[in-house]
C-alpha positions as a Markdown table, in Angstrom:
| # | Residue | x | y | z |
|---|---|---|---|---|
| 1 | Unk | 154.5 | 113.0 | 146.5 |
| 2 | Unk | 151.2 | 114.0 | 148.2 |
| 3 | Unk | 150.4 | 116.7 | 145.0 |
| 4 | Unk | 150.8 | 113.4 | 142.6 |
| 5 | Unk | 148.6 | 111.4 | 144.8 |
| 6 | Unk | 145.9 | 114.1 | 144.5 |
| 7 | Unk | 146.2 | 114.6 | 140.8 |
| 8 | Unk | 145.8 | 111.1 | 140.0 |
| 9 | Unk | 142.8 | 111.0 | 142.3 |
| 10 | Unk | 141.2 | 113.8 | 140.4 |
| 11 | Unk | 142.5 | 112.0 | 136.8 |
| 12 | Unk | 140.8 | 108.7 | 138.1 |
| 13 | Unk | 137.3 | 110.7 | 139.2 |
| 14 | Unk | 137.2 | 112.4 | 135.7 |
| 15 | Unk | 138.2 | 109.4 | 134.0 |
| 16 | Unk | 135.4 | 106.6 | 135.7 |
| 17 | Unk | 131.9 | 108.7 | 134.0 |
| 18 | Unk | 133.6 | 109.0 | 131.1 |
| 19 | Unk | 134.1 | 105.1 | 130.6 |
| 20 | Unk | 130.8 | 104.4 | 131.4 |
| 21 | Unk | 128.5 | 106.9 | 129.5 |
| 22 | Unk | 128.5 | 104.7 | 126.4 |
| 23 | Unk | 125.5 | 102.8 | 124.7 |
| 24 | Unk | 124.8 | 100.3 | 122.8 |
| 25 | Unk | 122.4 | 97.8 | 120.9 |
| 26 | Unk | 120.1 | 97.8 | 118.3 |
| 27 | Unk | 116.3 | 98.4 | 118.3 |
| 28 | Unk | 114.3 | 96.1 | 116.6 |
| 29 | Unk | 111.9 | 97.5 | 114.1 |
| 30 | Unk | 108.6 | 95.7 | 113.2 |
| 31 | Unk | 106.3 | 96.6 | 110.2 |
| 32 | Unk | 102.8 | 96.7 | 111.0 |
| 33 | Unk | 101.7 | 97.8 | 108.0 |
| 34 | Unk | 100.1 | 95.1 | 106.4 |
| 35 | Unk | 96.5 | 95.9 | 105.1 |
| 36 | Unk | 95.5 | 92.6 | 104.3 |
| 37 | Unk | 94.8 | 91.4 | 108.0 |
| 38 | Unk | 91.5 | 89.5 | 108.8 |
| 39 | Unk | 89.1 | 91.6 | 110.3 |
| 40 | Unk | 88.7 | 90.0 | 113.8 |
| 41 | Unk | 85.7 | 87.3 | 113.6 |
| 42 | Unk | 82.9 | 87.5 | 116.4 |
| 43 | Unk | 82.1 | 84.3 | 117.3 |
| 44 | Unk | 81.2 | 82.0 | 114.5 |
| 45 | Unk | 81.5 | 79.3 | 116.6 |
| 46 | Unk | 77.6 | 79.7 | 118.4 |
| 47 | Unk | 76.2 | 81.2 | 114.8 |
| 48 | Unk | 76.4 | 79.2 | 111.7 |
| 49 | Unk | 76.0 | 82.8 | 109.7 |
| 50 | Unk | 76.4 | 81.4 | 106.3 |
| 51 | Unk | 73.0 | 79.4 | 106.2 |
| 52 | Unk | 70.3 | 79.0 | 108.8 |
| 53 | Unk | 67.9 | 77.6 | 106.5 |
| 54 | Unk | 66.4 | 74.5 | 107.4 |
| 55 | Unk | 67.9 | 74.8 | 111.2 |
| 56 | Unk | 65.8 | 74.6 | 114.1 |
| 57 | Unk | 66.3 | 77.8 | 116.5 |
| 58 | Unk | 65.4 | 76.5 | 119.3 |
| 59 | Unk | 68.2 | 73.3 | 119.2 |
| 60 | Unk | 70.8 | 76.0 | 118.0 |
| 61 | Unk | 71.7 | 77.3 | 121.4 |
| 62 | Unk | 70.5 | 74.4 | 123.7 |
| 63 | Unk | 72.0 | 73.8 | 126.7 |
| 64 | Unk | 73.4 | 77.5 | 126.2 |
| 65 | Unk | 73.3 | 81.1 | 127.8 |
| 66 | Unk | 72.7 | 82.7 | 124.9 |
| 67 | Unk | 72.4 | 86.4 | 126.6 |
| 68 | Unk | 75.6 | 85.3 | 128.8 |
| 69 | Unk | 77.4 | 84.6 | 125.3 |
| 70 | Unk | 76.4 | 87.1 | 122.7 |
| 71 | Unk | 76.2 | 89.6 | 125.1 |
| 72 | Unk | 80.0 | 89.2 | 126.9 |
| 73 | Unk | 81.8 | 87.8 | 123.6 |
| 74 | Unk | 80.4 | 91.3 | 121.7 |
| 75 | Unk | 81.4 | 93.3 | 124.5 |
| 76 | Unk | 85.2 | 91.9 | 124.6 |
| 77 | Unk | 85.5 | 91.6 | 121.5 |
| 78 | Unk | 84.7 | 95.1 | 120.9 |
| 79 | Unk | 87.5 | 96.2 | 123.9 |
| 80 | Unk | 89.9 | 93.9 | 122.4 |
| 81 | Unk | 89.9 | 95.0 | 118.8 |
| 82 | Unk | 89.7 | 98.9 | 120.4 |
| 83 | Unk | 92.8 | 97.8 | 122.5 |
| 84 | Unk | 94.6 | 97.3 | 119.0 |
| 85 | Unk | 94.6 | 93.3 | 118.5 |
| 86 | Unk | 94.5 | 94.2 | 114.6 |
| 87 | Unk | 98.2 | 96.1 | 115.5 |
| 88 | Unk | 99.4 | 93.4 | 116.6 |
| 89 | Unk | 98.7 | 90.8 | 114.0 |
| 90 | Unk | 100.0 | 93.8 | 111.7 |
| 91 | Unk | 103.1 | 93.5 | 113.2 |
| 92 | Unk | 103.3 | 89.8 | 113.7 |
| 93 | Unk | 102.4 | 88.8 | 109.8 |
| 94 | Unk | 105.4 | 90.6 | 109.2 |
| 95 | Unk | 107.1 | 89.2 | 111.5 |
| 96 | Unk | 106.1 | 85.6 | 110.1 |
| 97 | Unk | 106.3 | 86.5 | 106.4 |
| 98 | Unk | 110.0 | 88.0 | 106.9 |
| 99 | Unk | 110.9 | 84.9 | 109.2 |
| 100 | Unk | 112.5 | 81.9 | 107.1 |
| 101 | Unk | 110.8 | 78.9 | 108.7 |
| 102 | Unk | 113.4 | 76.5 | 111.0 |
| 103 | Unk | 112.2 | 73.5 | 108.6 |
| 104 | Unk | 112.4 | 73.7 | 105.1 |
| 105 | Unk | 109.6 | 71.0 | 105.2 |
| 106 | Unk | 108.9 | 67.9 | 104.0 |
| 107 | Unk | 107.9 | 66.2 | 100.4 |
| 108 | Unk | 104.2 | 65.8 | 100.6 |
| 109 | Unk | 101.6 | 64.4 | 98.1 |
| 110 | Unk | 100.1 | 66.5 | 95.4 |
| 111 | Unk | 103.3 | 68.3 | 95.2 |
| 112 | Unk | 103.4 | 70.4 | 97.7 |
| 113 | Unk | 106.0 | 71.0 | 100.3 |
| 114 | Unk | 105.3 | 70.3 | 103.7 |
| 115 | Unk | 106.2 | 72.3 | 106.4 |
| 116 | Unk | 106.8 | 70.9 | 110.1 |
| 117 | Unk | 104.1 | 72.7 | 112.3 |
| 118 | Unk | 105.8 | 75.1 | 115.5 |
| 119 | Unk | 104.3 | 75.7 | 118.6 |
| 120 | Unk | 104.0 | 79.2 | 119.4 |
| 121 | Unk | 103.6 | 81.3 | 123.0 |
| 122 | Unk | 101.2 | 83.8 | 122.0 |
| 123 | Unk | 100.2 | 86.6 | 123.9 |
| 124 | Unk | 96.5 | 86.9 | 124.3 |
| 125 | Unk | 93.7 | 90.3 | 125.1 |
| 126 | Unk | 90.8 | 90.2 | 127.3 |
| 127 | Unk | 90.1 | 87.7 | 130.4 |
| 128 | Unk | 89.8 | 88.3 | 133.7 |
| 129 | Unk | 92.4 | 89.6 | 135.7 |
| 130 | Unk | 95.3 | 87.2 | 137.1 |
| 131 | Unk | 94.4 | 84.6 | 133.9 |
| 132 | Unk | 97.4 | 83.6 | 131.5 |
| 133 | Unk | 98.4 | 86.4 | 129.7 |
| 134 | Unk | 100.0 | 83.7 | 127.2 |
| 135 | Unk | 98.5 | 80.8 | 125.9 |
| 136 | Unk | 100.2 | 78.0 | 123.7 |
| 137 | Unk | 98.8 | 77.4 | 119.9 |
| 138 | Unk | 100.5 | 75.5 | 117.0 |
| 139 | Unk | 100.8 | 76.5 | 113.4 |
| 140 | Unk | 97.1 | 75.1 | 111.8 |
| 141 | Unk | 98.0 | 73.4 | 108.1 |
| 142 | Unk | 94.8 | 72.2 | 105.9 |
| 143 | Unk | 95.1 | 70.1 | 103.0 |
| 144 | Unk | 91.1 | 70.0 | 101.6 |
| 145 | Unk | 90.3 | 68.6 | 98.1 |
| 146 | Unk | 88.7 | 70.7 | 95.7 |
| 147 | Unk | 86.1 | 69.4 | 93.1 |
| 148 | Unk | 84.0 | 72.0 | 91.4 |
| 149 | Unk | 83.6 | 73.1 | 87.7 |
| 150 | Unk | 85.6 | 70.5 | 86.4 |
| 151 | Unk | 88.6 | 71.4 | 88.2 |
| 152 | Unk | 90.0 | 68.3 | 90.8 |
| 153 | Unk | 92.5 | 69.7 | 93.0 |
| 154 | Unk | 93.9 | 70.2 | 96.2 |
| 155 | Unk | 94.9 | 73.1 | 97.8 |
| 156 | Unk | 97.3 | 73.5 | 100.8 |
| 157 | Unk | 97.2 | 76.6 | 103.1 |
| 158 | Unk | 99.9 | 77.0 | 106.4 |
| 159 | Unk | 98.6 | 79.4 | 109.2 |
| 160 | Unk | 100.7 | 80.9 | 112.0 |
| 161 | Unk | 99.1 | 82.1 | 115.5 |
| 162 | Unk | 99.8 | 85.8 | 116.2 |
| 163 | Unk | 97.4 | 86.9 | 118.0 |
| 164 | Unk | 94.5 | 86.1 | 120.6 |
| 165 | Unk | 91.9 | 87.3 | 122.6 |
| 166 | Unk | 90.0 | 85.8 | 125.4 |
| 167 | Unk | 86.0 | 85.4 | 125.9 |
| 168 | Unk | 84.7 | 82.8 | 126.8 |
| 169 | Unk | 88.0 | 80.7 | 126.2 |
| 170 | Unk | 90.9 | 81.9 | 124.4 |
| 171 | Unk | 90.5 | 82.3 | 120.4 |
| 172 | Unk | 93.7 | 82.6 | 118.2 |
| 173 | Unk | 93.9 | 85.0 | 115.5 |
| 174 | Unk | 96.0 | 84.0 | 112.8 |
| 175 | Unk | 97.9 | 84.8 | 109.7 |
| 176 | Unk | 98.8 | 82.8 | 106.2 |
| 177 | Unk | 102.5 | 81.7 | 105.7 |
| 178 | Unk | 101.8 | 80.5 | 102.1 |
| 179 | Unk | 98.6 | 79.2 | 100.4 |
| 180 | Unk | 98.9 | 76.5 | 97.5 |
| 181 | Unk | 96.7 | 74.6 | 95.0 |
| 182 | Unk | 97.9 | 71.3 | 93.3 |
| 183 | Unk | 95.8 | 70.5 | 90.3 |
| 184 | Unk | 97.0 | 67.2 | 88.3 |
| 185 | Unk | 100.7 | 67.5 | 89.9 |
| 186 | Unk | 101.0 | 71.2 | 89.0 |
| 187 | Unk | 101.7 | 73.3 | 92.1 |
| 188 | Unk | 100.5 | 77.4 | 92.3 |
| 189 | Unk | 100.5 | 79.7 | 94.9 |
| 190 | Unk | 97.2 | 81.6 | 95.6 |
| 191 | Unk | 96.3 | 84.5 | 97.7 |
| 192 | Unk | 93.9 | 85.7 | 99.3 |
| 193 | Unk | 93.7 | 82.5 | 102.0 |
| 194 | Unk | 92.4 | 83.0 | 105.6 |
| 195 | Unk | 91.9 | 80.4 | 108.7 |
| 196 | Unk | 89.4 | 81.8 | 111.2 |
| 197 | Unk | 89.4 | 79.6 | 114.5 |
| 198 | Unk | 85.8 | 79.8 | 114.8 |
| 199 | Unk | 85.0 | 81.3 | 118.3 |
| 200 | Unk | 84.7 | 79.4 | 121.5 |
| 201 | Unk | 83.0 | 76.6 | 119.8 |
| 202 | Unk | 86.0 | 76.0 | 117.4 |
| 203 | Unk | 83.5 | 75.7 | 114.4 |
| 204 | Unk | 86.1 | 76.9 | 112.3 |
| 205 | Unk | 86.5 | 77.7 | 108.4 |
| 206 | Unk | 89.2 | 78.1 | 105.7 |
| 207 | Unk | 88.5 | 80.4 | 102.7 |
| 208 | Unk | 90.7 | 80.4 | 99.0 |
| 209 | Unk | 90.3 | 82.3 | 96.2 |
| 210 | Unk | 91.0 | 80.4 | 93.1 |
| 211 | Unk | 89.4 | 80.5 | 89.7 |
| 212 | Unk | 87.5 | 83.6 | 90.2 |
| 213 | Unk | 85.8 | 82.2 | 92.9 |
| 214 | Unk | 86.3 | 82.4 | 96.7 |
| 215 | Unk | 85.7 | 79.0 | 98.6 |
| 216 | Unk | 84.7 | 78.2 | 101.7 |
| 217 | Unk | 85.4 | 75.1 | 103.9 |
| 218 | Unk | 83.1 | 74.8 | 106.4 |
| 219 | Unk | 80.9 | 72.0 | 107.9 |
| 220 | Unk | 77.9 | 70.5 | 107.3 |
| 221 | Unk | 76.8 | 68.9 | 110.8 |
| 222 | Unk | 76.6 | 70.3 | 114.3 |
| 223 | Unk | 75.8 | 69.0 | 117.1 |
| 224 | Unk | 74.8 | 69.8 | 120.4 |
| 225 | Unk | 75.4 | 73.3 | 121.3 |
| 226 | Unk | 75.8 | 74.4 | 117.9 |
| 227 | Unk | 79.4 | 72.7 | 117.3 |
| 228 | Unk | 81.3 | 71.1 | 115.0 |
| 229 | Unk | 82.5 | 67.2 | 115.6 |
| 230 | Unk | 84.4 | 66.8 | 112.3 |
| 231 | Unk | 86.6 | 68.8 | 110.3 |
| 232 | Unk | 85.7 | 70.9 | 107.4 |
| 233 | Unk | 83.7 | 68.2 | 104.9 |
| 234 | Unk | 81.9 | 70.9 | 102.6 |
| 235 | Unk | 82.3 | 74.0 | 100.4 |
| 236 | Unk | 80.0 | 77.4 | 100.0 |
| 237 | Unk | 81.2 | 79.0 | 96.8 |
| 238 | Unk | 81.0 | 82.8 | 96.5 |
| 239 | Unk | 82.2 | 85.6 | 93.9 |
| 240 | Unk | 85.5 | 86.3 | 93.3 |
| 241 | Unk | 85.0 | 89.2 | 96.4 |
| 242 | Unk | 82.7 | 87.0 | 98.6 |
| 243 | Unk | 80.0 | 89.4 | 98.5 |
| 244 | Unk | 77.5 | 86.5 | 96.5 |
| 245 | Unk | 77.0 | 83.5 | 97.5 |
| 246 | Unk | 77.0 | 81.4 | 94.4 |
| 247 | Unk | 76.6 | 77.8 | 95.6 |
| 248 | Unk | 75.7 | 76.5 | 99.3 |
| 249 | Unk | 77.2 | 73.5 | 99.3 |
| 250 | Unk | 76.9 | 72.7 | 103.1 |
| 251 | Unk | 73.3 | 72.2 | 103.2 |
| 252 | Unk | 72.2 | 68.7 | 104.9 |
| 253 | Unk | 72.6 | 67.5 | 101.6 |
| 254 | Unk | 75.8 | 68.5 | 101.1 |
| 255 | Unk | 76.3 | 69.4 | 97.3 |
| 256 | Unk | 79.6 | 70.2 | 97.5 |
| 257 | Unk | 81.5 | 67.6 | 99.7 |
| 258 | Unk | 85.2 | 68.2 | 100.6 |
| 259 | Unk | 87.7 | 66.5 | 102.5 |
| 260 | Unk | 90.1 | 68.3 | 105.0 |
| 261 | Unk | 92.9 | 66.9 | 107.3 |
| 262 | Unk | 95.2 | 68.2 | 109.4 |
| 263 | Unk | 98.8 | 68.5 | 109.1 |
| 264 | Unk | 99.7 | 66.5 | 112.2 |
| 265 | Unk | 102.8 | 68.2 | 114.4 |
| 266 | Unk | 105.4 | 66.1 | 113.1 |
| 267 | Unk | 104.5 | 67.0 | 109.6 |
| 268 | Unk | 102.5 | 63.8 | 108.6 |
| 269 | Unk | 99.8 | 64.2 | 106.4 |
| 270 | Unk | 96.9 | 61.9 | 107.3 |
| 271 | Unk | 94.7 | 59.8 | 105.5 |
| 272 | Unk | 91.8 | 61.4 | 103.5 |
| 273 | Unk | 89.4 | 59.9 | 104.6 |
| 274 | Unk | 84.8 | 61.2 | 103.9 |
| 275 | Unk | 82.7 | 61.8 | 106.5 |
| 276 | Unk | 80.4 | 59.8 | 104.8 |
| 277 | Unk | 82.7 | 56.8 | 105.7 |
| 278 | Unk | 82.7 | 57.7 | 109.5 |
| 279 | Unk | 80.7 | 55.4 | 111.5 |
| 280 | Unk | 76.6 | 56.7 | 112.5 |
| 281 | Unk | 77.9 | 57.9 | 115.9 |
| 282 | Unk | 80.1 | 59.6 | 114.3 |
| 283 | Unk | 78.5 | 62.0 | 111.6 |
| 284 | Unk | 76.3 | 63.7 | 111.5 |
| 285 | Unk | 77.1 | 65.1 | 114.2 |
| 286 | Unk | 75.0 | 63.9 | 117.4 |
| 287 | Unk | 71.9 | 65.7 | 118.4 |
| 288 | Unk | 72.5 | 67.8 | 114.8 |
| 289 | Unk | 68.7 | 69.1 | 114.5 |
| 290 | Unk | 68.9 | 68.2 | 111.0 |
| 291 | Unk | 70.5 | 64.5 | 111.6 |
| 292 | Unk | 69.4 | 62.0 | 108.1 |
């Protein structure tokens, strides 16, 4: 009885690692190897790059540190995109583009398909130690009209957050779900399209190509501090690769007038509505240095 005892002991003992040395699980593989990522902006948002002309200098960066600003944004940003920000909206665009969206969307005017903006927890590079390593950005759909050589359109461009990075305040970085133009009813897709944020001061810009041209929605008032107070309400018109400018269309006269709203989070399109119709206190922009 006691030699049966002791063999089943010894069965029990070999038997026990045996059961447990199994594994299990799958990885999960992301593809980061989209070239077509942005190249991270520096901070648009205290330099209207496009054109100075006509600007006053000295009103540009009132109230402002400029060596404070320039000099810690360039620094971070250099660490940051070092750190590999750019892998990581590789890897995330993929994510996005291979990710059906949890709403098929909604039927919107000129055609297009309207998709019901997401909030998204995105993880963000830079700051000071012990600050959020997460902050909370939603996806950024523009609807601008488009009026120039004869064609009268609208085009329709959904951006996802995937990224960030922290300077001053913390910038998103983001990716294009899909990109649209509507001209007389008739919907196409178009690609290259790109969102940039616009910095700490949010003066921020959506470029299309369409036509052999690349477009770009920018603004044509700023206010105090060098920032925006409306949405997009112009266009600069380059070459087909953006190296030419072609047309400046955000000059104080503003040429080339457009009209931009938001996608609002329930996935409402607003009212198009000019700048031109805003109240005075509205736009321009108060304490713009060139302010009709």
């Amino acid at each position: 009885m006691k030699k049966w005892m002791i063999t089943a002991v010894m069965v029990t003992t070999l038997w026990l690692p045996a059961c447990s040395s199994g594994g299990g699980g799958s990885d999960a593989v992301v593809d980061g190897g989209n070239d077509a990522v942005r190249d991270v902006p520096g901070d648009p948002g205290s330099d209207r790059s496009d054109h100075d002309e006509g600007q006053d200098p000295g009103l540009q960066d009132e109230g402002q540190d400029p060596g404070l600003q320039d000099e810690g944004h360039e620094t971070l940003t250099d660490v940051v995109s070092d750190q590999g920000i750019d892998a990581k909206v590789d890897a995330a665009e993929d994510t996005v583009k291979d990710t059906p969206p949890e709403d098929a969307g909604n039927a919107g005017p000129f055609g297009f398909t309207i998709r019901v903006p997401q909030a998204h927890e995105v993880e963000c590079e830079g700051g000071r130690p012990g600050s959020p390593a997460t902050f909370e950005f939603w996806d950024t759909d523009w609807i601008c009209t488009l009026e120039y050589g004869g064609v009268s359109g609208h085009v329709y461009v959904q951006s996802t957050p995937v990224a960030c990075h922290v300077t001053l305040s913390a910038v998103p970085e983001f990716t294009t779900a899909g990109a649209w133009i509507s001209v007389g009813g008739k919907v196409t897709p178009i690609s290259p399209a790109t969102y940039d944020w616009g910095g700490n001061h949010h003066n921020d810009s959506l470029e299309v190509v369409s036509g052999g041209n690349k477009f770009k929605y920018y603004h044509s008032s700023f206010g105090f501090g060098w920032r925006k107070c409306q949405n997009m309400d112009c266009i600069l018109v380059y070459d087909q690769t953006g190296a030419d400018l072609v047309e400046d269309g955000c000059t104080k006269e503003r040429t080339l007038p457009a009209t931009c709203v938001l996608v609002d989070h329930e996935g409402h399109v607003p009212e198009f509505v000019d700048v031109s119709e805003l109240p005075a206190d509205q736009w321009p922009c108060p304490g713009d240095p060139n302010d009709r």
